[in-house]
N, C-alpha and C positions, 0 to 999 in steps of 0.2 A: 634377434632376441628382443623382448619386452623390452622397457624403459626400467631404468634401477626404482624400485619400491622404498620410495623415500624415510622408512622405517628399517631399512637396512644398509650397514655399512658398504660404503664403495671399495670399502677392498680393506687388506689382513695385511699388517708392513711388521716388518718383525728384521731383526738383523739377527746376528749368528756367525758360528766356526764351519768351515767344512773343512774336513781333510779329504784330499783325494793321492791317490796313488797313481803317477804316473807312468806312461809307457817305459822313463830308463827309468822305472821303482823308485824314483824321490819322490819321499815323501813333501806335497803340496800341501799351505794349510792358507785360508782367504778367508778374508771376513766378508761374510755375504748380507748385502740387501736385497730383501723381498720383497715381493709389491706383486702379492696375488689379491686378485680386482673380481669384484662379481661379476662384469659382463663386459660386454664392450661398450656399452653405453658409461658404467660407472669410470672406464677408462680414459672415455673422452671429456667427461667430467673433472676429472681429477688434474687432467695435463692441462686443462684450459684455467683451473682456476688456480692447482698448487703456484706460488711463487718457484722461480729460477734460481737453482743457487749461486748468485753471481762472484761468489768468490772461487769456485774452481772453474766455472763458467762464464769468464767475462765477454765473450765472444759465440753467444750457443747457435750454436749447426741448424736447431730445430727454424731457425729465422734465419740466417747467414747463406745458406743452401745454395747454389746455383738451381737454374728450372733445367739444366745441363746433368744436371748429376743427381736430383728430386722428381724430375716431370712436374712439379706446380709452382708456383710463380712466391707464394708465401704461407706459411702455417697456416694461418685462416680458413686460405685456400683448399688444403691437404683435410684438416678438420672437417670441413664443410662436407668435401668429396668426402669424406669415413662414415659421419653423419647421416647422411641424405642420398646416399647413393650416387655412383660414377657410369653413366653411359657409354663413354671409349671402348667401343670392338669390344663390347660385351657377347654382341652375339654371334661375334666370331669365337671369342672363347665359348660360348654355348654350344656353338657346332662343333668346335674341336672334341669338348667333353662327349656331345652324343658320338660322333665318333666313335669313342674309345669305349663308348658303353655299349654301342654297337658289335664290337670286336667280340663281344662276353657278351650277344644276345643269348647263349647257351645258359647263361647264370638260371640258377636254380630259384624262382620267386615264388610266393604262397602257392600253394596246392589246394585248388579248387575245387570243391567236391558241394555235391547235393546231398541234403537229406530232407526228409519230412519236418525237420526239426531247423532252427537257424535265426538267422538273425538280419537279412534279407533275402526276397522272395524273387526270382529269376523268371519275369515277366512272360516268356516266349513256353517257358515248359508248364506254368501256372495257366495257362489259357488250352495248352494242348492236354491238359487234365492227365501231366505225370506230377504223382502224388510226392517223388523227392525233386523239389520243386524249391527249397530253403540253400540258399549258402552258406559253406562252411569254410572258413580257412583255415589251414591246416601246415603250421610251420615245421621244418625240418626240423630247428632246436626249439629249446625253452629263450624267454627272452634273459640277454643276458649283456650287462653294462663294459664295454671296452674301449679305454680312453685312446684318444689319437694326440700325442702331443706331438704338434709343428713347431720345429725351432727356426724363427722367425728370424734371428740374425745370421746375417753370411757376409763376404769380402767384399771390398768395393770392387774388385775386379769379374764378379757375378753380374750378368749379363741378363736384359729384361726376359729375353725369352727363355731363357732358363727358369726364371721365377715362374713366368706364364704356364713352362710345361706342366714345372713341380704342380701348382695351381692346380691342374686337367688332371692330374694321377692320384692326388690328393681326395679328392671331390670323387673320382671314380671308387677310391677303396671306401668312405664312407658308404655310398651308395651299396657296394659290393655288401659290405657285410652287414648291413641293413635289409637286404635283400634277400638275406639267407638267415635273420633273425636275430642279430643282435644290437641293442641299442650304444649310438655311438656317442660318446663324449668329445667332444672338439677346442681345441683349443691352443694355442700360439703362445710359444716360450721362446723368452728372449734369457739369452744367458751369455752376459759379458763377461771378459775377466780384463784387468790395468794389473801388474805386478801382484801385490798379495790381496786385490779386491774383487770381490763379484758381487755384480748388479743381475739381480732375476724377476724378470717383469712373466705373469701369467697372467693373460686371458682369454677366458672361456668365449667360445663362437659358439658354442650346443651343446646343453646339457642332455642328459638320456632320453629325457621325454618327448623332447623339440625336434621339430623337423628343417634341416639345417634351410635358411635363407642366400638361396648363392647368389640373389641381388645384391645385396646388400653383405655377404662375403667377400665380393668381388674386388671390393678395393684392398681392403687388408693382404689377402690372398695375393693379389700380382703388383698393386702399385708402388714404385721405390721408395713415393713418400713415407707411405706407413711405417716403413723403417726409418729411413735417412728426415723425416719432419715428427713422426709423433713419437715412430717408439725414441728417437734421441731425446724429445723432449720428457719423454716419462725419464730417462738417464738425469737429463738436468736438473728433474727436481729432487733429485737423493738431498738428504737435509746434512747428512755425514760423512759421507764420503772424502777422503783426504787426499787422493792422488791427481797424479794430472791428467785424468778425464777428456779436459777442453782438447788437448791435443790431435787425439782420433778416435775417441769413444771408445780405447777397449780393443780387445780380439775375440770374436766369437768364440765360447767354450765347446769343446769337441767332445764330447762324454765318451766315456770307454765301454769297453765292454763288456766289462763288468756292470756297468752304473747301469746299463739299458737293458739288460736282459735280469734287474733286480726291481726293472719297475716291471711287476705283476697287472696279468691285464694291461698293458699301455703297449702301443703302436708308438715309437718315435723316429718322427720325418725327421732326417738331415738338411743340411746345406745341399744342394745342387747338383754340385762338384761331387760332393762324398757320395750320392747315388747313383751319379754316373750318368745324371741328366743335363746335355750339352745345349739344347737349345737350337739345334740345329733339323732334328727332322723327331716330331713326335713320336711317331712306331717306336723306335728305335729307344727312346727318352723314355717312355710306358715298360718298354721288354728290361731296360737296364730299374726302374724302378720296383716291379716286380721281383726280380731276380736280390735285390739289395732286401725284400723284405723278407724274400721265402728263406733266405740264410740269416738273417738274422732272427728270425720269428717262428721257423718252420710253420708257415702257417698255415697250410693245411690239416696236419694232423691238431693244432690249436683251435681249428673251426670242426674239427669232427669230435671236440673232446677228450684229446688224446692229452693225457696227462704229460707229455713231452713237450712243455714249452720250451724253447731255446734250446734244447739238448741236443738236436742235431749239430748247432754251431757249434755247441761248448765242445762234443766228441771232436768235428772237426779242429779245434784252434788248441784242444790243451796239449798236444805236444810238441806246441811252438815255442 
């Protein structure tokens, strides 16, 4: 993404009530902080310069870190790599991804057609003097906006190559539904929760228009820092926040099923674990994450139009 447009704010912070209803029906109710950020530039902005709150944080994670339990040696470090881009078995993750876009060389892409009329002119049939000789593309749908929200917090017991697969399955469904005509909104949700508090950090990696950068996605996407060095230090700078945080930052929020099948339009990636991606053999890790979206999403009939979003789950799970 661009550089933040120094005439617009680095992000929208707002605090607030949620209730949520739990799986055994108690009623939960948290006071949440927000900190939706215009891009990932305004974020790395923000964590570099907001101050620390050192009274619930007298000890912050985002610096204290092992390179054992982070992959980088100091924040700086982790910044830097977010910043400027990380080279590490990049282009081993590149080939895992063709891979997997390989598997789905069948995927449906523009439909190529000539006419006399167009908007480029097809060199080879322009010279052999056929007169539909102009290119045309010709998409399956209209173009049409559908957000992918990645929740970027999971357990410290989550395993790199697990992040790495999510990463490859991730990047393949953009591409997927890009490919067949819809533009994709991208972007990484951290959603903690400490007893009655929630910290909700969002930022955007591609908006509709932008064509996603997976250089430069690369680190956010698979390395531990981004979580375990920047997003703790976006946790550290909560200005309000009254619990004990410092302890272990929180437990990843698990949204129900209800909360994800009410966000309209939105794709939401899990945790690892919860899609049944182990980290242990791709195929395998690809087949279980597919399967986790087409139940949750019905997504097929969503990409044909079919007025049945979710409802295949919903028929399955309401008479549980």
């Amino acid at each position: 993404m661009q550089d933040s447009d120094n005439k617009l704010p680095l992000l929208n912070y707002s605090e607030g009530i949620k209730y949520n209803l739990g799986y055994s029906h108690d009623l939960s109710i948290y006071k949440i902080y927000k900190f939706e950020y215009w891009n990932l530039d305004a974020f790395l902005k923000t964590i570099s310069t907001f101050p620390i709150n050192k009274r619930i944080f007298p000890n912050p994670s985002s610096i204290l870190n092992a390179y054992s339990f982070s992959m980088t040696h100091s924040f700086e470090e982790a910044w830097n790599l977010c910043k400027f881009g990380w080279d590490q078995n990049y282009q081993n993750f590149v080939n895992k991804l063709t891979h997997i876009n390989l598997r789905f060389s069948q995927i449906e892409k523009l439909k190529r057609e000539y006419s006399c009329v167009g908007y480029i002119p097809n060199v080879s049939k322009f010279l052999s003097g056929n007169p539909n000789n102009m290119k045309i593309d010709k998409k399956k749908l209209t173009k049409k906006a559908i957000k992918i929200n990645m929740g970027i917090s999971y357990s410290a017991f989550t395993n790199y190559k697990q992040v790495i697969n999510r990463g490859i399955c991730v990047l393949w469904l953009i591409n997927y539904l890009e490919n067949i005509g819809f533009n994709c909104i991208f972007q990484f949700e951290s959603i903690t929760v400490l007893e009655d508090e929630m910290i909700q950090i969002i930022i955007p990696l591609k908006r509709d228009d932008e064509k996603l950068n997976i250089k430069l996605s690369y680190f956010p996407l698979v390395h531990p820092s981004f979580l375990r060095r920047l997003i703790f230090r976006a946790i550290e700078i909560v200005p309000n926040c009254t619990k004990d945080w410092n302890a272990f930052y929180g437990y990843p929020y698990k949204k129900n099923d209800e909360e994800i099948l009410d966000m309209k339009d939105t794709i939401y990636i899990s945790t690892p674990m919860e899609m049944g991606i182990y980290g242990n053999d791709l195929d395998k890790d690809f087949d279980n994450f597919i399967k986790y979206i087409d139940v949750k999403y019905n997504l097929i009939n969503y990409i044909e139009g079919n007025d049945k979003y979710g409802k295949r789950y919903m028929e399955k799970h309401k008479n549980r």
